[in-house]
KEKE-3310 file (N, C-alpha, C; in steps of 0.2 Angstrom, whole numbers, plus 5000, padded with zeros to 4 digits):
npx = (5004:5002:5004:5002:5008:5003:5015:5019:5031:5042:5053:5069:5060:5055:5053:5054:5039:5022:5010:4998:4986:4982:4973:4972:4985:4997:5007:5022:5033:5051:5065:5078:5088:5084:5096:5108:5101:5096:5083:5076:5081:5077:5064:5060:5063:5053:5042:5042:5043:5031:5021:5027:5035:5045:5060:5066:5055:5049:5049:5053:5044:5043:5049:5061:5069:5060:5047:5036:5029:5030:5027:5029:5024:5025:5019:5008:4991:4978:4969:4977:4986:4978:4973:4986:4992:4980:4970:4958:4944)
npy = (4994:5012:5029:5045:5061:5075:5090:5108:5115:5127:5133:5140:5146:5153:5142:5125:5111:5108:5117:5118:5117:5121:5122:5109:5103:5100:5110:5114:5120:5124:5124:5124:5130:5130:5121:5110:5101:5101:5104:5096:5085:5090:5088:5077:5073:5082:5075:5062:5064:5070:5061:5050:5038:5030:5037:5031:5026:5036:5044:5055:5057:5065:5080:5088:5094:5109:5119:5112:5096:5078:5067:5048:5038:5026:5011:5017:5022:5033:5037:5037:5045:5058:5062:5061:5074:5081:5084:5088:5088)
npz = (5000:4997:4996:4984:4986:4982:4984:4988:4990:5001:5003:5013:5022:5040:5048:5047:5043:5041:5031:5028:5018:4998:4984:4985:4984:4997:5007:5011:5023:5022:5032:5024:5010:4992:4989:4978:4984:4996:5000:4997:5006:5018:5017:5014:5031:5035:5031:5035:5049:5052:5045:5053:5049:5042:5034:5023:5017:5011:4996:4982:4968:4957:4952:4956:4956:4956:4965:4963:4969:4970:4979:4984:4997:5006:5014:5020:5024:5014:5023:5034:5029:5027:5041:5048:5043:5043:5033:5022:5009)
capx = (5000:5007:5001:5008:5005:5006:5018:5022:5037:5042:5062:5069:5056:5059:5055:5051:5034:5016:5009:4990:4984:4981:4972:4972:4991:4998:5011:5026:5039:5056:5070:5082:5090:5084:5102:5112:5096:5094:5076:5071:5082:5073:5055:5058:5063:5048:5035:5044:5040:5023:5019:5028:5036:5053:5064:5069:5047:5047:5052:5052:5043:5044:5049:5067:5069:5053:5044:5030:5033:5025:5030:5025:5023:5025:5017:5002:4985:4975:4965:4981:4990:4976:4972:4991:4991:4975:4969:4951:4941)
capy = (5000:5017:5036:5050:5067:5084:5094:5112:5119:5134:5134:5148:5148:5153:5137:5120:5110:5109:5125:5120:5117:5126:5119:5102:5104:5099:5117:5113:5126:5120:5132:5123:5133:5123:5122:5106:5094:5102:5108:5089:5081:5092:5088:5071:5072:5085:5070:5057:5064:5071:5052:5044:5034:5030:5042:5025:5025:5043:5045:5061:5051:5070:5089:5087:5104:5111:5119:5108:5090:5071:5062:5043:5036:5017:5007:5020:5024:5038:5040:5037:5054:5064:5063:5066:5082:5086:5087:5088:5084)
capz = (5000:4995:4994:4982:4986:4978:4987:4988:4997:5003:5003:5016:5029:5047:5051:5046:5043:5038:5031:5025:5008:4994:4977:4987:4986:5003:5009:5016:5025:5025:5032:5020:5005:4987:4983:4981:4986:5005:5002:4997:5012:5023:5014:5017:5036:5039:5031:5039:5056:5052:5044:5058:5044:5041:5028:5017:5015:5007:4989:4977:4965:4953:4954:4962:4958:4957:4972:4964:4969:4971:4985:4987:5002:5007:5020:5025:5019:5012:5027:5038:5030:5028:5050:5049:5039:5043:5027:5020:5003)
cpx = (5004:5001:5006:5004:5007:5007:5021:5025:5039:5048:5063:5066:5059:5059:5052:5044:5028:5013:5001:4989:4981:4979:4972:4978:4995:5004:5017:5031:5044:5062:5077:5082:5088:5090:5104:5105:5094:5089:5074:5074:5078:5066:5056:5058:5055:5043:5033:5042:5034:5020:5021:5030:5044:5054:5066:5061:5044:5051:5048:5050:5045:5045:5057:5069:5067:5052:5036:5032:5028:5027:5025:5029:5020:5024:5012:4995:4983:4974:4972:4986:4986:4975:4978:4994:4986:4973:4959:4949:4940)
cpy = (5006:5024:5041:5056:5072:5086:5101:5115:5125:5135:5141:5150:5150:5149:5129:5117:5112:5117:5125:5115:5122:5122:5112:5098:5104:5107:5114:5116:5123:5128:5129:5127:5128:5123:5112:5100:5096:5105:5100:5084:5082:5091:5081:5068:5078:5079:5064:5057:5066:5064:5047:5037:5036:5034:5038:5025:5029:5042:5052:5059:5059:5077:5088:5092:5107:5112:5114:5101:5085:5067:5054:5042:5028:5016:5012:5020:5029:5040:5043:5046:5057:5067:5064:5072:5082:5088:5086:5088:5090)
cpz = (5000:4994:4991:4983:4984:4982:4986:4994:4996:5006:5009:5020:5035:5050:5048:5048:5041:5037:5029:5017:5004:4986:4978:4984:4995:5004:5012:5016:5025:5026:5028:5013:4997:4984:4986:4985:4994:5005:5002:5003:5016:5020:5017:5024:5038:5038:5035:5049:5056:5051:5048:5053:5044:5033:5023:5014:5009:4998:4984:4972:4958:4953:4957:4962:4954:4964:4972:4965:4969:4974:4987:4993:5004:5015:5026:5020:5016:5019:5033:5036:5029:5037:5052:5048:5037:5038:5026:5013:5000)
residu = (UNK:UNK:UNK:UNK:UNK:UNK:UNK:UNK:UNK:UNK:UNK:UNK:UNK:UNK:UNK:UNK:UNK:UNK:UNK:UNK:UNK:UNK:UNK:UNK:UNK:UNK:UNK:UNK:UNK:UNK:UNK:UNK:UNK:UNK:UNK:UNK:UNK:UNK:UNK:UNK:UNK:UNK:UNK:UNK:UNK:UNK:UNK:UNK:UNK:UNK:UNK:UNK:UNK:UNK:UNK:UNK:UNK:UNK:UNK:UNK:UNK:UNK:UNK:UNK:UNK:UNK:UNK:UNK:UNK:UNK:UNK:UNK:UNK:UNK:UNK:UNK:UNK:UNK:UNK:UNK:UNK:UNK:UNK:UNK:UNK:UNK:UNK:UNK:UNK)
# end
């Protein structure tokens, strides 16, 4: 079982972590620079502890450098990460 999700990051931030949705676009704030892959290390460590998922789980399935992204997600459900990012329909 597996979930991929539209991601939008927000490089630069003052701090890391969920920011909402927008367009049914998950937000996500990273205070990593998008140089050199440290915006997507850091996207992977925020999802990973929002998802309560191990970092080997996550993958950038497209956008590596893009603020737009698609992130699957192995060994959760739908329902399981929307109640963990709060998400809605």
């Amino acid at each position: 079982m597996a979930v991929t999700l539209d991601v939008r990051v927000i490089p630069r931030a003052a701090r890391s972590g969920l920011a909402g949705t927008r367009d049914g676009v998950l937000l996500v704030r990273l205070t990593a620079p998008p140089v050199e892959g440290a915006a997507n290390a850091a996207l992977i460590e925020v999802l990973s502890k929002v998802l309560h998922v191990p970092k080997r789980a996550l993958t950038i399935v497209s956008g590596q450098r893009s603020r737009l992204k698609r992130v699957r997600v192995e060994g959760v459900t739908e329902d399981a990460v929307r109640a963990a990012c709060r998400l809605s329909d």
